[in-house]
C-alpha positions in Angstrom: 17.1 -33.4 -10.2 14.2 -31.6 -8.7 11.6 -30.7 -10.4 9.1 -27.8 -10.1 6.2 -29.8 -9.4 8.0 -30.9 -6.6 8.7 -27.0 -5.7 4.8 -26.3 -5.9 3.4 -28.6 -3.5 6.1 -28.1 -0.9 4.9 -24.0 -1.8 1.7 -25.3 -1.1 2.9 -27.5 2.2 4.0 -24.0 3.7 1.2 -22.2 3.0 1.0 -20.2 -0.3 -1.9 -20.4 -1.9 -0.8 -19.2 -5.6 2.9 -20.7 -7.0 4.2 -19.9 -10.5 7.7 -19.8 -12.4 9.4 -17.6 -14.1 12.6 -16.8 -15.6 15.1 -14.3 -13.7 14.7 -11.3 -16.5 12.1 -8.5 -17.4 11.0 -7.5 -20.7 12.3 -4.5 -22.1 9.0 -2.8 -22.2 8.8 -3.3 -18.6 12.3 -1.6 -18.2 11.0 1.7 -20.5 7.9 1.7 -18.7 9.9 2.5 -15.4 12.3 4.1 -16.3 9.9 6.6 -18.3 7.9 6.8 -14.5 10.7 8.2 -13.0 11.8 10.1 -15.3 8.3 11.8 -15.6 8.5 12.2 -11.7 5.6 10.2 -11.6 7.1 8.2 -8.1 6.9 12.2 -6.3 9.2 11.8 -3.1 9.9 8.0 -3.6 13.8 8.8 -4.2 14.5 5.0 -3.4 12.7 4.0 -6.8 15.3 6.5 -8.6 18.1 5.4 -6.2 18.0 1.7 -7.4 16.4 2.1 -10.7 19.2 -0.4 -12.3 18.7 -3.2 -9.6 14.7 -2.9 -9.7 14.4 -2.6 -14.1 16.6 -6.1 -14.4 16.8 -9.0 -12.1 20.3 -9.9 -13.8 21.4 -6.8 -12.0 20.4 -7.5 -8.6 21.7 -10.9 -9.1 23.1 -11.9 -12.2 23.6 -15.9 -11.0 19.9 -15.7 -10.7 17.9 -18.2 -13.5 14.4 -18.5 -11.8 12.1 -16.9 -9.8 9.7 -19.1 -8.2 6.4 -16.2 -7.6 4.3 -16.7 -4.6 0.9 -15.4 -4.0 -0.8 -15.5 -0.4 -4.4 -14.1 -0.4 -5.6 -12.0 2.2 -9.3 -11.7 0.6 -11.4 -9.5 2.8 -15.1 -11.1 1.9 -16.5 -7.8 1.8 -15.9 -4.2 0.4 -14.0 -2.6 2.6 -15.9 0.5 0.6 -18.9 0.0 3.0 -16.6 2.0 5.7 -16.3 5.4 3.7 -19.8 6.0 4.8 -18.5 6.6 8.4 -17.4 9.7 8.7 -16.5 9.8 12.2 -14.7 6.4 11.5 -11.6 6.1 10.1 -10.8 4.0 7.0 -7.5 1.8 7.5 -6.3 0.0 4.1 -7.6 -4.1 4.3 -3.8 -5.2 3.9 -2.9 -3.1 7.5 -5.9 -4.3 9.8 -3.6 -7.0 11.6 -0.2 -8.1 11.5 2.5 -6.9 8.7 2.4 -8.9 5.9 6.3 -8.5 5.2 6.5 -10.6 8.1 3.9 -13.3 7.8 5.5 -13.5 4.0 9.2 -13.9 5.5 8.0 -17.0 7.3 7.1 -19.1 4.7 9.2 -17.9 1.9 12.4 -18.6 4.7 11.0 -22.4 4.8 10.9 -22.8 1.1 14.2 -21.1 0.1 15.8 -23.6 2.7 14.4 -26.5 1.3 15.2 -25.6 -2.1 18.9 -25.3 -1.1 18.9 -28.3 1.2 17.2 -30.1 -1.6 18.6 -28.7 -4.6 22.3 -27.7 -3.7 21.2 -24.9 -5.3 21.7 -21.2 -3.6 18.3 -18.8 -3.0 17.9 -15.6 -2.2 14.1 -14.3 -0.8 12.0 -11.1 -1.6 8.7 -9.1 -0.5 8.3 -5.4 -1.7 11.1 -3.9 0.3 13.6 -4.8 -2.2 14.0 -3.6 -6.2 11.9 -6.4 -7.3 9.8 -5.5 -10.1 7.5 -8.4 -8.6 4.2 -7.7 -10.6 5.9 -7.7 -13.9 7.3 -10.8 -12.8 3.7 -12.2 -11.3 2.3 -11.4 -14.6 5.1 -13.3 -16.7 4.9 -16.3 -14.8 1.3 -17.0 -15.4 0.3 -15.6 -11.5 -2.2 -12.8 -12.8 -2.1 -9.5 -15.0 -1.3 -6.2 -14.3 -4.7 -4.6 -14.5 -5.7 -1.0 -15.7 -5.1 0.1 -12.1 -1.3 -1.3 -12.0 -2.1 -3.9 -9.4 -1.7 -7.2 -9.7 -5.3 -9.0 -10.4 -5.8 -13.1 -10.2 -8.6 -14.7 -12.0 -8.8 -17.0 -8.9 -8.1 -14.3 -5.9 -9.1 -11.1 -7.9 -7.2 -8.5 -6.3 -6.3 -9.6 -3.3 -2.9 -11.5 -3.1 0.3 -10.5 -1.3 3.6 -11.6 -3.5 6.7 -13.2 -2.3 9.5 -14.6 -4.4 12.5 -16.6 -4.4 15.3 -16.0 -6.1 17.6 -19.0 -7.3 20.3 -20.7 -9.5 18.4 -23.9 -10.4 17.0 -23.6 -13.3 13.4 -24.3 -14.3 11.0 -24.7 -16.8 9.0 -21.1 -16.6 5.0 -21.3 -16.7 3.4 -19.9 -19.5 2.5 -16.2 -18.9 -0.8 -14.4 -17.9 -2.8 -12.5 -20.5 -4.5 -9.0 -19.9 -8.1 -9.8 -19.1 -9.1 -6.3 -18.2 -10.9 -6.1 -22.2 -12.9 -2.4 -22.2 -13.6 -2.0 -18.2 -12.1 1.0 -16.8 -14.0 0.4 -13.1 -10.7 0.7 -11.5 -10.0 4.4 -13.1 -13.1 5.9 -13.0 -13.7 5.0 -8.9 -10.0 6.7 -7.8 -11.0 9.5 -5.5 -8.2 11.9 -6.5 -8.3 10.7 -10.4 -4.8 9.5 -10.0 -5.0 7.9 -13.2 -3.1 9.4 -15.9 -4.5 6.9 -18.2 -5.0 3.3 -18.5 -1.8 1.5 -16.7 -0.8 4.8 -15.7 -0.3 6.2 -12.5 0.3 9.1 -11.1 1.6 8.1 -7.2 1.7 12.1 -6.1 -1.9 12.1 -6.5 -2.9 8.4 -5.2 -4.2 8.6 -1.4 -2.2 5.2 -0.7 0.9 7.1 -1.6 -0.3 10.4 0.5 -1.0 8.4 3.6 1.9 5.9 3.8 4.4 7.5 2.1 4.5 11.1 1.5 6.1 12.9 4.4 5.4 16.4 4.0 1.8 18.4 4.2 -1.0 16.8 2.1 -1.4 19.3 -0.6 -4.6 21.8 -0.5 -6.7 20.2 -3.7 -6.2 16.8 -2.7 -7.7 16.8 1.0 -11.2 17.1 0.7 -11.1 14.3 -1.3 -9.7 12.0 0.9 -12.5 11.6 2.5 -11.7 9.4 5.9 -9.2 7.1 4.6 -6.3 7.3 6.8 -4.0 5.0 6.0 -3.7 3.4 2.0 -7.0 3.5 -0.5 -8.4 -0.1 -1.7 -11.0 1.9 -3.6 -9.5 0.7 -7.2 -8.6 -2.6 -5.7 -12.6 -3.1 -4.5 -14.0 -1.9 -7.7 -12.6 -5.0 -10.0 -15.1 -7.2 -11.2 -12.6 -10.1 -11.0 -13.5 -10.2 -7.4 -16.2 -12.2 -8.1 -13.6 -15.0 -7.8 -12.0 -13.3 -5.0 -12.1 -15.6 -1.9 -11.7 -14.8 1.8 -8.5 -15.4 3.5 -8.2 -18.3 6.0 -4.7 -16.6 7.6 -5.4 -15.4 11.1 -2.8 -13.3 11.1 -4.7 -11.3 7.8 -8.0 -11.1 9.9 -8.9 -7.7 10.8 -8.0 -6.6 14.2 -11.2 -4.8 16.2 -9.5 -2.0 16.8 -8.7 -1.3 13.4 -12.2 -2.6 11.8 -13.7 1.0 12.4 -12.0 3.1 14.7 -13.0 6.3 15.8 -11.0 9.3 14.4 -11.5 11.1 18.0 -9.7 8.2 19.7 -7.2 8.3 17.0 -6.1 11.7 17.2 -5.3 11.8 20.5 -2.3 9.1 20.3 1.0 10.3 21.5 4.2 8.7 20.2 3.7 5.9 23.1 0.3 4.8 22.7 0.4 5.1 19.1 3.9 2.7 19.2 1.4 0.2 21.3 -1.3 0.2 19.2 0.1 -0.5 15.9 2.9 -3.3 17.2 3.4 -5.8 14.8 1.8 -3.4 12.5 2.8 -2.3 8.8 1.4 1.2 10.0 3.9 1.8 12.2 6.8 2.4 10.1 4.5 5.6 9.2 5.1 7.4 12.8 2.5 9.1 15.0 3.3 12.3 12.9 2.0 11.0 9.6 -0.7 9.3 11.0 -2.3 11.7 13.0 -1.7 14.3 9.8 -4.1 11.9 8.0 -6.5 11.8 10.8 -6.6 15.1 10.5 -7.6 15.7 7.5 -10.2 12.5 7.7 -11.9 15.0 10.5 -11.9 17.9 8.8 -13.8 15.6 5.9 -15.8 14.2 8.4 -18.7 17.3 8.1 -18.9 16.2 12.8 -18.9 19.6 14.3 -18.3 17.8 17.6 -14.2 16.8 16.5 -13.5 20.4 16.0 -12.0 19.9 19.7 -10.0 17.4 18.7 -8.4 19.2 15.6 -8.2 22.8 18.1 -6.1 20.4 20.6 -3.6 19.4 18.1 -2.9 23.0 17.0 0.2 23.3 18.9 1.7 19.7 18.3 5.5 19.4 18.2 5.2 18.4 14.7 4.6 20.9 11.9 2.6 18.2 9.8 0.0 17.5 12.4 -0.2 21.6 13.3 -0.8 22.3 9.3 -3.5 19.7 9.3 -5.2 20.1 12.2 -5.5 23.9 11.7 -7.1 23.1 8.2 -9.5 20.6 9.9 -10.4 23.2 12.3 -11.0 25.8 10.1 -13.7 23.8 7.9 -15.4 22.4 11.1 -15.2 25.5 13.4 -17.6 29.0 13.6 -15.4 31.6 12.4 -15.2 32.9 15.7 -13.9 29.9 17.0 -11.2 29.9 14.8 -10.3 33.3 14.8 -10.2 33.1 18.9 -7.9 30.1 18.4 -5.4 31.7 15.8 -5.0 34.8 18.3 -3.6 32.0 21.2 -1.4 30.4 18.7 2.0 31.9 17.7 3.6 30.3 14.6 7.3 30.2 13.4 7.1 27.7 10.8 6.4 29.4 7.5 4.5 26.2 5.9 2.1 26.2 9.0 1.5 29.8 9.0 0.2 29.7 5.6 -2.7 26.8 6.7 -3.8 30.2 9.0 -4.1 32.5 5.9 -5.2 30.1 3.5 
């Protein structure tokens, strides 16, 4: 019979640097929790959250033959605060876990040689998982002893602090579960009180329409009005929370290659960045977890990182984007023109620009 011991240093053979167990089953407080999220609209335009509400809440649901989870963590520690970048105006801020390849993939790799070993060793059959799927995977994390779902919602690990990509594997062998992680956040609220946009409903609440990771990646419409300016020139996910965590202390700095940041997306500069078309933008981020974004979305957030960005010299770039194809990129770059722009400049530009979409025409009036 194998054992789980057995299942952790063949975890540890492929690569993961964090392997727990847990049983196949949520708590029902985790179940409220989420179901009391949606149902306060808290996941904005995230209809795939509401969609499979029943499969994510309960394990047994997405697969009811299903008696472990075997958790893996992988870090992908930067070994510095990727804060130190939001003093760069002209520079845009890309979030640590997007600076190379797409973790979804590296993750895939490894949890494919594992779950194939289980069943070639086991008999027993295995199903694989990273964040694309209903997988309540932090409640699980926490439950199997991998860390604790801090203040912030994350996942935090008194050896990797906040920096761990999860995996799991699903399977009908049964094993003995690992004891669970406590809550060591005790009275710090760093994590709140550093949120840009005060997201933070409360401790362990969010508020996603309001986070900058949720604006950036995966909000598709315009960014509203009151939530811009303080954006500053993060263009792509927020680690601001994530950073402030003491626990980092332990926090240790990954030894993946394929986690290393990239040059080109260590500090790029927001006037090379908003002039990608849909080619050169498709180049750039191959292999990239920011390309399932588009160039639409991501030049709509560069956008609004230049009008931050205080450079009178990138008013060009925001006055040549003012008749894009796309209505998110117009909206945006006429509000960064506006605040970077003499009014004279921008009332010359308004009169050369006609305007059918009602959306974009307000961004002239506004």
């Amino acid at each position: 019979m194998l054992d789980k011991e057995e299942v952790r240093r063949f975890a540890f053979d492929v690569g993961f640097d964090a392997v727990r167990f847990t049983r196949a089953e949520t708590s029902a407080q985790t179940q409220e929790r989420l179901r009391t999220f949606i149902a306060d609209g808290l996941h904005g335009d995230m209809g795939w959250m509401q969609e499979k509400a029943d499969r994510r809440e309960n394990p047994q649901t997405l697969w009811p033959e299903a008696k472990t989870v075997v958790m893996l963590g992988l870090n992908y520690g930067p070994g510095y605060d990727p804060r130190n970048l939001l003093e760069h105006a002209d520079r845009g801020v890309v979030s640590v876990y997007a600076r190379n390849k797409d973790y979804h993939d590296v993750l895939k790799k490894r949890l494919k040689r594992l779950a194939m070993w289980l069943h070639e060793t086991s008999g027993h059959e295995v199903k694989i998982f990273v964040d694309t799927a209903p997988v309540m995977e932090k409640p699980l994390a926490q439950s199997s002893g991998l860390g604790w779902q801090g203040k912030h919602t994350n996942l935090v690990s008194r050896e990797f602090g906040s920096w761990l990509f999860l995996g799991e594997v699903f399977t009908t062998l049964e094993l003995e579960p690992d004891a669970a992680e406590a809550d060591h956040c005790g009275e710090c609220r760093r994590c709140l009180d550093v949120c840009p946009t005060n997201a933070f409903i409360g401790p362990y609440k969010l508020d996603a329409r309001k986070c900058i990771s949720y604006l950036t990646i995966e909000h598709k419409g315009h960014i509203p009005r009151d939530l811009r300016a303080l954006m500053g020139n993060r263009i792509y996910g927020c680690d601001d929370c994530l950073a402030a965590c003491p626990w980092n202390k332990f926090a240790q700095t990954t030894d993946v290659s394929d986690f290393l940041p990239r040059a080109e997306l260590t500090a790029p500069r927001l006037a090379d960045l908003a002039g990608l078309d849909d080619a050169t933008f498709r180049a750039l981020f191959a292999g990239s977890p920011i390309k399932r974004i588009g160039r639409d979305r991501f030049v709509r957030n560069v956008l609004i990182a230049i009008g931050n960005s205080g450079h009178a010299e990138l008013a060009e770039c925001a006055e040549s984007l003012l008749s894009d194809a796309a209505p998110v990129v117009r909206a945006a770059a006429i509000w960064a023109f506006k605040r970077l722009a003499s009014q004279a400049q921008f009332d010359a530009a308004k009169e050369k620009v006609s305007e059918n979409d009602a959306d974009v025409a307000a961004e002239w009036r506004a």
